[in-house]
N, C-alpha and C positions, 0 to 999 in steps of 0.2 A: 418343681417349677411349673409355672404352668403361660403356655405362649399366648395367651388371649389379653397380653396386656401391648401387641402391634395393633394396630390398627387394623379394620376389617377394608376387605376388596367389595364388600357387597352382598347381597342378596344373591342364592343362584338363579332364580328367577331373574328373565326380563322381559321387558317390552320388544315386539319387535321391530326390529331397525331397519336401515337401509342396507340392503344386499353388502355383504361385508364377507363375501366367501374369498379369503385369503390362500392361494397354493402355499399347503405345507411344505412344497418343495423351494419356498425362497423363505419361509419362516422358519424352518428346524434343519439344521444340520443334517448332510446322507449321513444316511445308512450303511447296512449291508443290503445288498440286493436281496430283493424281497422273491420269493420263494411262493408260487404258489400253490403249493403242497408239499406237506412233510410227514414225514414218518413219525409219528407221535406213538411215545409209550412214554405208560405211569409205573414206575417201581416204589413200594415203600420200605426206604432200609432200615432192617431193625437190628439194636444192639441186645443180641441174643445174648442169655436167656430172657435178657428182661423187654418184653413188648412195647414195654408203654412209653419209652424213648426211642421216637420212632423220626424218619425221614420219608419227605414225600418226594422225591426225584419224577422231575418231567423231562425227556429227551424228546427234542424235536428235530430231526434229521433231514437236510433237505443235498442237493446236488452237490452243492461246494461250502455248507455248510451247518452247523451244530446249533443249535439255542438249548441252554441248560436253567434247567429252576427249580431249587432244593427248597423246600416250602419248610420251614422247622416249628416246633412247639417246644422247643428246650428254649427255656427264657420267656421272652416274648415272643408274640406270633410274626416270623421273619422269611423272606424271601432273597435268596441270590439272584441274581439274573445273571448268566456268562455265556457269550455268544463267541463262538471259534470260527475259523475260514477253514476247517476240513469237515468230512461227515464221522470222521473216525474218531474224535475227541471220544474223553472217560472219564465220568466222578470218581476220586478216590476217597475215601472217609476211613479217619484211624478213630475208632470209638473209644476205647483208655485214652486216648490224649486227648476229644473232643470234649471230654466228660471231669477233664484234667483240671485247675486254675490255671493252668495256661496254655490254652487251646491251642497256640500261634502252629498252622501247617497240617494241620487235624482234616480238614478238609479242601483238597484241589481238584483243579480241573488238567487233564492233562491228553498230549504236552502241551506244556504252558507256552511254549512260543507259539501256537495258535490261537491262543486268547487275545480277542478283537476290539473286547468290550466287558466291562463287569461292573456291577453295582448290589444296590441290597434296599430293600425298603424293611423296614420295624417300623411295631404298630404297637406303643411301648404304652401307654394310657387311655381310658374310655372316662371321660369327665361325665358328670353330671349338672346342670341346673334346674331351680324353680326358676320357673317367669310368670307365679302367680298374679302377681300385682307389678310387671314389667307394663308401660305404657309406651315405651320408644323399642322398637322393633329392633332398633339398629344398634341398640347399646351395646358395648362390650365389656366384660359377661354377659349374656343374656338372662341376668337374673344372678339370683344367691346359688355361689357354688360349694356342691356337696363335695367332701374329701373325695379324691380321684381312686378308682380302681385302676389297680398295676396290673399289667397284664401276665407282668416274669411273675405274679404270685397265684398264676390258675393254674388248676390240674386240667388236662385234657384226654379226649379221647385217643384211644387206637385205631388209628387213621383207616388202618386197615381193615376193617368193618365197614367204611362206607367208600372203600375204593372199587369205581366203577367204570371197567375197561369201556363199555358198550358207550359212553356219553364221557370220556375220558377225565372224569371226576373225582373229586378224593373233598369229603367236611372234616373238619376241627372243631371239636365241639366241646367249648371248656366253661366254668365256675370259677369261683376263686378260693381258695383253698381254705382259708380265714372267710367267714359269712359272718359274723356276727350278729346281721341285722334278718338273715335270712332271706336275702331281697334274691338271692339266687335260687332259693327253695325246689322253687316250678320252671325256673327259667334256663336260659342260657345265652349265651354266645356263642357265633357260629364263625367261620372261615370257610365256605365252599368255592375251591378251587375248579377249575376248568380251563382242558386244552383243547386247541383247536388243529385240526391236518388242514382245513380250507376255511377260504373266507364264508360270512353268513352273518346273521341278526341270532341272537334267541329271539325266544317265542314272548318270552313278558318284558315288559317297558323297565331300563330306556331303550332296550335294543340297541347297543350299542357292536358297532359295526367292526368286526374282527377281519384280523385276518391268520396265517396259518404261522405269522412271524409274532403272535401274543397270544395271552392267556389272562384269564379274565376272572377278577376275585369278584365273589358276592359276601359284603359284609351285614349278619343279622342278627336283631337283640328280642328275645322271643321270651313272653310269659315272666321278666326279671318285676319284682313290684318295685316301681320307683316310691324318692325317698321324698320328692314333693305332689302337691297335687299334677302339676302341669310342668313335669320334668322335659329338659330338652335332652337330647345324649350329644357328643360330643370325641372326638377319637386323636387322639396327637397319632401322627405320623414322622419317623424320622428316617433320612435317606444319604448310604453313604457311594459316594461315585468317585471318577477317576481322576476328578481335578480338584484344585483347592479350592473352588468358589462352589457359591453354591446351583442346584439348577433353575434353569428361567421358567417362569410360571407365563403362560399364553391364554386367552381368551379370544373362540375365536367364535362368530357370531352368524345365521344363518336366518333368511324368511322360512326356511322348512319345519317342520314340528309333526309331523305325519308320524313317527316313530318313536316318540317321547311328546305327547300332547302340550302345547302350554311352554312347553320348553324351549326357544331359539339359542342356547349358549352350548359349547364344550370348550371344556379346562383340562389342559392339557401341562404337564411337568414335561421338559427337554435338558438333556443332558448335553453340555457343550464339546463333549467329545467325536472322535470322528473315529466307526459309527457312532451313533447317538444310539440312547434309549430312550423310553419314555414313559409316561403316566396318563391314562386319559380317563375321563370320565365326564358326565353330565350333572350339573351343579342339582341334582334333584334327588331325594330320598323317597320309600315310601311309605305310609305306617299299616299295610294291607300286604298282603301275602301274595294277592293278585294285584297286581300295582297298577294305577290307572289315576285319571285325569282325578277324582274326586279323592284318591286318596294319596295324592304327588304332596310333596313339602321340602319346602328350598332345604339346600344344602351349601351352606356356608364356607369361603377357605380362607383362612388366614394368610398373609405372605408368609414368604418361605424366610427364617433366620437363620446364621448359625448357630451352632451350641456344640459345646462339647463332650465327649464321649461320657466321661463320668455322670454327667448331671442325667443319661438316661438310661431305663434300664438294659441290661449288658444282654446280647445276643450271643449264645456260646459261635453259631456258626458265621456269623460276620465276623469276628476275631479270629476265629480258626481261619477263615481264606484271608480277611484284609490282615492278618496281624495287627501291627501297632497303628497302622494307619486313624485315624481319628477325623478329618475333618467333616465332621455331622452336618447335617441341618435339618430342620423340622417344622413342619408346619402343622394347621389343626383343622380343622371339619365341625362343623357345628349343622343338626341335621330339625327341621323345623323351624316353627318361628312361636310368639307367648301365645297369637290365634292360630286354630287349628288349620287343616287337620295337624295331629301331633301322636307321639307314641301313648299318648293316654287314652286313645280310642278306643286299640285293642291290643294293647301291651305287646305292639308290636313294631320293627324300623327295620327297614333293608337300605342297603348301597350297595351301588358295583362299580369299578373299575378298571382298567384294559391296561395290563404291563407289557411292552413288547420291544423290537429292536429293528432300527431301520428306520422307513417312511410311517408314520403313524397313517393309522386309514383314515380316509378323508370322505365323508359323506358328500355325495355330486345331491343336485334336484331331482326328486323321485317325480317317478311318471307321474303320478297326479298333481304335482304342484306345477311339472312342466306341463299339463294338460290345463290347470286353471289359469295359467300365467299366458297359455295359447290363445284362451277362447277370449280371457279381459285384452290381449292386445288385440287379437283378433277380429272381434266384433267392430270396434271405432272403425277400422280399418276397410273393412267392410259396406259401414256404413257411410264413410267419404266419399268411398268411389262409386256406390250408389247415388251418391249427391250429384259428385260429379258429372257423372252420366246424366242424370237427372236434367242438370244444367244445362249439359252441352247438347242434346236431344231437344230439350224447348226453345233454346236460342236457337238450333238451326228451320223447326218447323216457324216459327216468328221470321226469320230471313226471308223462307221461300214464299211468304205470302206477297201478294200485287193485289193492288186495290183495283174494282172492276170498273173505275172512272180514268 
């Protein structure tokens, strides 16, 4: 199936607008109390003997409570999110069962009456188009699409080789098992995970603003040769949460761009639960490694539908915790536009995104936009009551004058 037949929200790009900084705290449902440090550890569980099915478990530990996110590469590339109200919660994982046709209980979080909140994001397809001879930017497709890559059909790496306590990190780094055309050859795809104990920026763009209650995927497609001249890439995303409907997509809109050039928008996924979770990111890709203003390219999202479990590929560990639970939904990411820049530069496309639970971070006005926004009101102001003065100083020397007749 492929969802690009909704209609599109837009360009991630915008113009920017009039001051539209909305408190998340009357747009998204609380949270759990936010936590401004936690105990953060990376464990990767392996089903001994065999390495290469492997679990990436993040525990983030805070006063009065748990945040847990089992990152998996069995299937497609998946993530739990389950947040508890103690600091004592525990991953259990039964590997013969997880590994079973029917996972159902294979992996918990327990005890389960502290479970507060849970959900799951799959990243079940990476689509491809040409937009050789595309003239309308906005069309959907963006061009002739190539048969989709499954993601449940890559091999991956052993996580444990690039698990790194000191920057609390762990990459996924997989092909697709079946190549026929060779386009994986030189290439790959990547999943570099990252947790956070306190809030902060990275260091390259969009910098997107953490806190110690999320963890932050970097999605990357490095060295794959595309199968048109001027491929765009493309990524289904499907997400199962705790209600029947599905979650509300937000657009919220800012004069600031100091920390993502060019950029005034973030898109944000809310879960209508109480606490909530969330999804956040910046509608921007980039096709450069050091990512920066010349080589930023919109990032496209489709609304969110729903669909049903069958129609996408099967996560052994969303079925192990949700069992039969099913109500999916999914939506799609389209990263570039037919003019560049594009991943045809240097066969290269990043994205990142912020998973987390509670209050999503909210970026305020940085010192220098409050320093430009100072001196532009500032100045007029300035110069009135110079006027003023002006004024009232020559009309009173004009008063005290007497003629000498």
């Amino acid at each position: 199936m492929s969802g690009y037949e909704k209609p599109s929200r837009g360009w991630g790009y915008c113009a920017p607008s009039p001051v539209l900084l909305l408190s998340v705290l009357t747009a998204a449902p609380l949270g759990l109390l936010g936590e401004e440090t936690r105990q953060v550890s990376l464990k990767v569980i392996s089903n001994w003997p065999d390495f290469s099915q492997n679990l990436l478990h993040i525990q983030a530990v805070g006063t009065n409570s748990t945040l847990h996110y089992v990152w998996s590469s069995l299937g497609p590339p998946a993530v739990l999110l389950v947040a508890t109200n103690t600091p004592n919660s525990t991953l259990s994982v039964n590997w013969s069962l997880l590994l079973s046709s029917d996972p159902d209980g294979a992996l918990m979080v327990l005890p389960k009456k502290s479970i507060q909140f849970s959900s799951a994001l799959v990243f079940t397809r990476l689509f491809e188009f040409d937009s050789t001879n595309m003239s309308d930017a906005a069309s959907r497709p963006p061009g002739k699409s190539y048969p989709p890559y499954s993601l449940a059909n890559f091999s991956w790496n052993n996580i444990t080789d690039s698990l790194d306590p000191a920057t609390l990190s762990a990459t996924f780094r997989g092909h697709p098992v079946d190549d026929p055309t060779g386009a994986f050859a030189n290439g790959s795809l990547t999943f570099r995970v990252q947790a956070f104990s306190t809030s902060g920026r990275p260091a390259q763009p969009p910098r997107l603003l953490h806190s110690a209650d999320t963890c932050q995927l970097e999605v990357a497609l490095a060295g794959v040769s595309p199968r048109g001249n001027r491929s765009l890439f493309g990524l289904e995303v499907a997400t199962l949460g705790p209600g029947p409907g599905c979650p509300s997509m937000q657009e919220l809109h800012s004069i600031d761009d100091e920390y993502a050039p060019a950029v005034f928008q973030l898109d944000q996924l809310l879960w209508s639960s109480l606490p909530s979770g969330f999804m956040q990111w910046r509608p921007v890709a980039f096709s450069q490694k050091q990512g920066s203003r010349e080589s930023a390219m919109p990032c496209q999202s489709s609304p969110l539908y729903p669909t049903l479990a069958y129609l996408l590929p099967q996560s052994p560990i969303v079925r192990a915790f949700f069992k039969t639970q099913n109500n999916f939904c999914a939506f799609n990411l389209t990263f570039g536009a037919s003019t560049g820049p594009g991943y045809w530069d240097q066969h290269y496309l990043s994205w990142s995104m912020l998973l987390g639970v509670g209050t999503p971070p909210m970026d305020a006005l940085s010192p220098l936009i409050l320093g430009i926004v100072a001196v532009a009101l500032g100045a007029p102001a300035l110069m009135l009551l110079a006027g003023g003065l002006f004024l009232l100083l020559g009309h009173k020397r004009y008063s005290e004058y007497q003629s000498i007749n």
